[in-house]
Backbone bond lengths (Angstrom), bond angles and torsions (degrees), N, CA, C in turn:
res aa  C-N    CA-C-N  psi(-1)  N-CA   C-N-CA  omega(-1)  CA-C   N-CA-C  phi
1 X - - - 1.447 - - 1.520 107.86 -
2 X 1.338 114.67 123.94 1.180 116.92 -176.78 1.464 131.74 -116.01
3 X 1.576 135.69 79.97 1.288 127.22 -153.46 1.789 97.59 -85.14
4 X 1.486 100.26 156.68 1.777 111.97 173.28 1.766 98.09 -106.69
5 X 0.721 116.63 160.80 1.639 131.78 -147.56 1.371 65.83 -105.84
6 X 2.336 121.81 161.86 1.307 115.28 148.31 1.661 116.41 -86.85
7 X 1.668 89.62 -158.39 1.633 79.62 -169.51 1.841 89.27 -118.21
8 X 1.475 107.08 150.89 1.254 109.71 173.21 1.537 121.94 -89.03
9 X 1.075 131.78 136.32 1.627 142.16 -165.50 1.393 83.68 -107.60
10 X 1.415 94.64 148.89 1.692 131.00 170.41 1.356 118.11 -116.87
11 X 1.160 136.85 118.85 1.915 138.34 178.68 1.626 92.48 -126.26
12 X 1.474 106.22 141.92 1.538 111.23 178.73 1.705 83.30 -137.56
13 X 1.812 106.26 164.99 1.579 118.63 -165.07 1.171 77.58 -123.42
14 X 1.373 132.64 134.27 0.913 160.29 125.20 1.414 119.83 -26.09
15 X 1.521 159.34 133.16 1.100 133.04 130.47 1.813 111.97 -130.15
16 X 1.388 101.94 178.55 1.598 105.15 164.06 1.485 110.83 -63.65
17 X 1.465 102.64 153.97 1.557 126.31 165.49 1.794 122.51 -52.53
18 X 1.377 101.37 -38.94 1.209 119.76 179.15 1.922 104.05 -56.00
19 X 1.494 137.09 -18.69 1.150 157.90 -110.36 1.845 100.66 -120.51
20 X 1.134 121.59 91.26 1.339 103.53 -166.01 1.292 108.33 -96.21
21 X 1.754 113.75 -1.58 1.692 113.01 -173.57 1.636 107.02 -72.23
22 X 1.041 114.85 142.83 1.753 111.53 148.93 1.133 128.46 -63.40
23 X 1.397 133.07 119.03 1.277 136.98 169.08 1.707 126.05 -83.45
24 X 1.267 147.51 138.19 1.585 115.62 174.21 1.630 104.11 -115.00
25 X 1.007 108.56 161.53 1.831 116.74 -179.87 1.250 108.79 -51.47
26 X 1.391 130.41 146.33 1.216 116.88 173.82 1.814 101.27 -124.89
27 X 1.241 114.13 129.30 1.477 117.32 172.12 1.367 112.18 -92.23
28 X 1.672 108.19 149.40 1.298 97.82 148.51 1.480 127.24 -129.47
29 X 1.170 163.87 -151.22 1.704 155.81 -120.69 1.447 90.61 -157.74
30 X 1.340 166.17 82.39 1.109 139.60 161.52 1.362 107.82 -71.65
31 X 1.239 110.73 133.40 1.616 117.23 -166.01 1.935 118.96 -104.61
32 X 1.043 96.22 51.96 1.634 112.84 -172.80 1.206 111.77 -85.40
33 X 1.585 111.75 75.44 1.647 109.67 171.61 0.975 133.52 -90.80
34 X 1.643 126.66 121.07 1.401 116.75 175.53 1.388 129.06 -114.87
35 X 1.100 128.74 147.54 1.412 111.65 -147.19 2.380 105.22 -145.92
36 X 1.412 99.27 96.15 1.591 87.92 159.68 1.111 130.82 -75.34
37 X 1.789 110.90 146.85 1.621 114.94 -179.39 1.659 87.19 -128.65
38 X 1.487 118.21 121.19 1.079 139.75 162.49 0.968 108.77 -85.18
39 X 1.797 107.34 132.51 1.519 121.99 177.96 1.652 122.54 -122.24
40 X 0.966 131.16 156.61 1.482 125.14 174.20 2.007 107.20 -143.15
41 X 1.597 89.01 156.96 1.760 80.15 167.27 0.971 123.29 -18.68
42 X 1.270 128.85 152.36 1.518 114.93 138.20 1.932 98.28 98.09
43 X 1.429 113.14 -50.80 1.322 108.17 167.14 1.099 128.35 -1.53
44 X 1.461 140.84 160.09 1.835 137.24 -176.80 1.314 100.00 -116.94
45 X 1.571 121.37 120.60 1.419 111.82 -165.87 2.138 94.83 -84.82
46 X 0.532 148.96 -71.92 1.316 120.37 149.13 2.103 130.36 42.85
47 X 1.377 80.96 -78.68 1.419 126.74 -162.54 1.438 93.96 -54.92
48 X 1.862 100.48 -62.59 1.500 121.98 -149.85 1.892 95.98 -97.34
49 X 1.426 106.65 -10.12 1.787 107.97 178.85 1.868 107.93 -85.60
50 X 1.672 94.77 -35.14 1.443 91.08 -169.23 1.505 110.09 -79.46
51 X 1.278 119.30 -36.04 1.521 132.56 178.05 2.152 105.67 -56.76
52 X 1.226 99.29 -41.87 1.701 92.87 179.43 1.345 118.99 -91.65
53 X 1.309 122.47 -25.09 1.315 127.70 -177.16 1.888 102.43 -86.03
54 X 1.020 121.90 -15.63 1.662 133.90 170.00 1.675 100.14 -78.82
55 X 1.060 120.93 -62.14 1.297 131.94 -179.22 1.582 102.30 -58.35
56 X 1.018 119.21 -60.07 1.376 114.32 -170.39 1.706 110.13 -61.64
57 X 1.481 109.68 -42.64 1.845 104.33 174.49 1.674 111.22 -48.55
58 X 1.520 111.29 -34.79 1.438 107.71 -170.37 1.309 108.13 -86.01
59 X 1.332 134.48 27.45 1.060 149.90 127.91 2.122 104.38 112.98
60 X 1.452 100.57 7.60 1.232 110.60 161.29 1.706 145.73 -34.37
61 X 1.073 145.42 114.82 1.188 121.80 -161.90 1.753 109.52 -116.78
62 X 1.435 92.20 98.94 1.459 129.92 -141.21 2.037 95.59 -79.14
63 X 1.555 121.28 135.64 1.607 120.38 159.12 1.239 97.34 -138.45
64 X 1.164 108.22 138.74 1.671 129.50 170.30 1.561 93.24 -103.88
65 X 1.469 121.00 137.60 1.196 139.11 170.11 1.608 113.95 -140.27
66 X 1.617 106.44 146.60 1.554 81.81 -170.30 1.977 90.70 -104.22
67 X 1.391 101.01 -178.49 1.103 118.86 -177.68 1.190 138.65 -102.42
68 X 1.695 96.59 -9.72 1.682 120.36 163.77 1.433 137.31 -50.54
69 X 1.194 140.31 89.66 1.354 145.80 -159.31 1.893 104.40 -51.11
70 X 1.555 84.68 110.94 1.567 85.70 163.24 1.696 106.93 86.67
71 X 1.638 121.38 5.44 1.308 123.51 176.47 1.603 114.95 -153.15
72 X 1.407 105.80 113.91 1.204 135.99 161.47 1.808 114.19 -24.96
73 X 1.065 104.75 -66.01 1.661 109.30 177.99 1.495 121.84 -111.74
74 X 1.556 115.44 164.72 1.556 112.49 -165.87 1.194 82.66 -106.61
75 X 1.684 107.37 169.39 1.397 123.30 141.64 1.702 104.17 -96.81
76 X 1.709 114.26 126.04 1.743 107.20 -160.99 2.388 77.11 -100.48
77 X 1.033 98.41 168.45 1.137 134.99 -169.70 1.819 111.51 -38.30
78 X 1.271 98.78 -36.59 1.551 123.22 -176.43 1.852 99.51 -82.22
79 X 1.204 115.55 -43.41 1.274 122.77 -176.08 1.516 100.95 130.71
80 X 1.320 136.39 -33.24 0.805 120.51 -166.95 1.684 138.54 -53.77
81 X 0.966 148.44 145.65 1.515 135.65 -175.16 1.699 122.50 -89.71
């Protein structure tokens, strides 16, 4: 499971020269998570439903990819594809 850290944003206030207050930078968090879940045969559909559909409520923007050389889809544990 592999999370990407977000990225931090920078906003600065501008003012006139005339301006003798101090101002300080203000940041903000942009919260853009994206997150792979690698799958292979055999996988627990379970396993791989509860981990993306959890991730995805927390507002994650979730890809399952499998890890099988040369194939697009798994067979997960149950049989299913």
């Amino acid at each position: 499971l592999f999370v990407f850290a977000p990225t931090r944003v920078h906003s600065f206030t501008v003012l006139p020269a005339a301006s003798s207050r101090l101002y300080s930078a203000s940041s903000a968090l942009e919260m853009t998570k994206r997150v792979l879940v690698p799958i292979a045969d055999g996988s627990e559909e379970i396993e791989t439903t509860c981990i993306t559909d959890t991730l995805t409520r927390c507002g994650a923007e979730v890809t399952v990819a499998s890890v099988m050389p040369n194939q697009l889809t798994c067979k997960m544990s149950r049989g299913i594809k």
